[in-house]
C-alpha distance (Angstrom), angle and dihedral (degrees) to the residues before:
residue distance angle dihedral
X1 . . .
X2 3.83 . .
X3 3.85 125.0 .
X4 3.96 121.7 -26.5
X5 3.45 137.2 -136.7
X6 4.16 122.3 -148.6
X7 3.79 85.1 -13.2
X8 3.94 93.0 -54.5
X9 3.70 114.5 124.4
X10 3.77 100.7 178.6
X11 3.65 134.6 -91.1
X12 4.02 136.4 -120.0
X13 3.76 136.5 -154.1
X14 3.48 114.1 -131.0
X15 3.92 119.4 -155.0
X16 4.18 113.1 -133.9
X17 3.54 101.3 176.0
X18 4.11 138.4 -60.4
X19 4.02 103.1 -11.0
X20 3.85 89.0 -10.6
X21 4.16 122.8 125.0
X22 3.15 139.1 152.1
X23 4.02 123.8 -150.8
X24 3.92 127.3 -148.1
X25 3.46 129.1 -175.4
X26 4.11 113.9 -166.2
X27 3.85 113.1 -150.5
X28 3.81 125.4 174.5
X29 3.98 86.4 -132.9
X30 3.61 150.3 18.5
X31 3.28 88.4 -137.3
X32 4.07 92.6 56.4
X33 3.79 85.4 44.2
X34 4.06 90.3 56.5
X35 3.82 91.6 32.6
X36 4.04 82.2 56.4
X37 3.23 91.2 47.0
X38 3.83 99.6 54.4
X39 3.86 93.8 47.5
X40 4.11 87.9 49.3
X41 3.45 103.1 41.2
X42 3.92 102.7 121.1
X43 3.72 89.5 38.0
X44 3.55 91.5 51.9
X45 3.85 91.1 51.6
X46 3.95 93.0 48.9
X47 3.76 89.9 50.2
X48 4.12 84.7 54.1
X49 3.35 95.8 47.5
X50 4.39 92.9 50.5
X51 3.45 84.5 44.5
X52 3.83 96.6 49.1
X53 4.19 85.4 39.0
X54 4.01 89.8 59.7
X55 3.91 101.6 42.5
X56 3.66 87.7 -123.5
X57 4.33 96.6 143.1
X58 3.85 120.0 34.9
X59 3.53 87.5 -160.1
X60 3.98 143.1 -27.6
X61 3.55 125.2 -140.4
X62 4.10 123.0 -179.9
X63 3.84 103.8 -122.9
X64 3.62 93.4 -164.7
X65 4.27 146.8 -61.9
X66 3.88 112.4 -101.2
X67 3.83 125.0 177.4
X68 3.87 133.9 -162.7
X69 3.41 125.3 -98.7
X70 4.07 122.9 -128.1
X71 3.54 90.1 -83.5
X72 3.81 100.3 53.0
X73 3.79 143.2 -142.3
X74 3.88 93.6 -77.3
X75 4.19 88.0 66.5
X76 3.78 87.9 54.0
X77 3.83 90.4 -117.2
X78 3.90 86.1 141.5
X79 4.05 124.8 -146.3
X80 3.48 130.7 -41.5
X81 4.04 120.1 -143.8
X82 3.72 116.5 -111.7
């Protein structure tokens, strides 16, 4: 994923079909994901609510948390379920 900054590593948008994605974020942690989280909060609700106000996501749904293993993403190990 390349270098990360305050435990976020970046995200992409993956492309399922017609009108179909699917989001992920990459974060070294879940602790810098929750730490993130807490310093965000009220941004992270306004962004919901502009979101919400422009009919932009039908609906979101958290697929699941994965981590890396010891050897990391770069060495194509893949994710490991939390």
């Amino acid at each position: 994923m390349g270098s990360c900054s305050n435990g976020y590593c970046g995200c992409e948008l993956v492309g399922l079909g017609p009108e179909r994605f699917e989001g992920r974020d990459y974060w070294t942690s879940h602790l810098e994901f929750e730490a993130f989280r807490d310093r965000r909060q009220k941004e992270i609700e306004l962004f919901r609510m502009w979101v919400e106000g422009k009919q932009l996501i039908e609906r979101e749904k958290v697929l699941g948390l994965f981590y890396l293993d010891e050897r990391g993403f770069d060495e194509g190990t893949g994710l490991v379920s939390a």
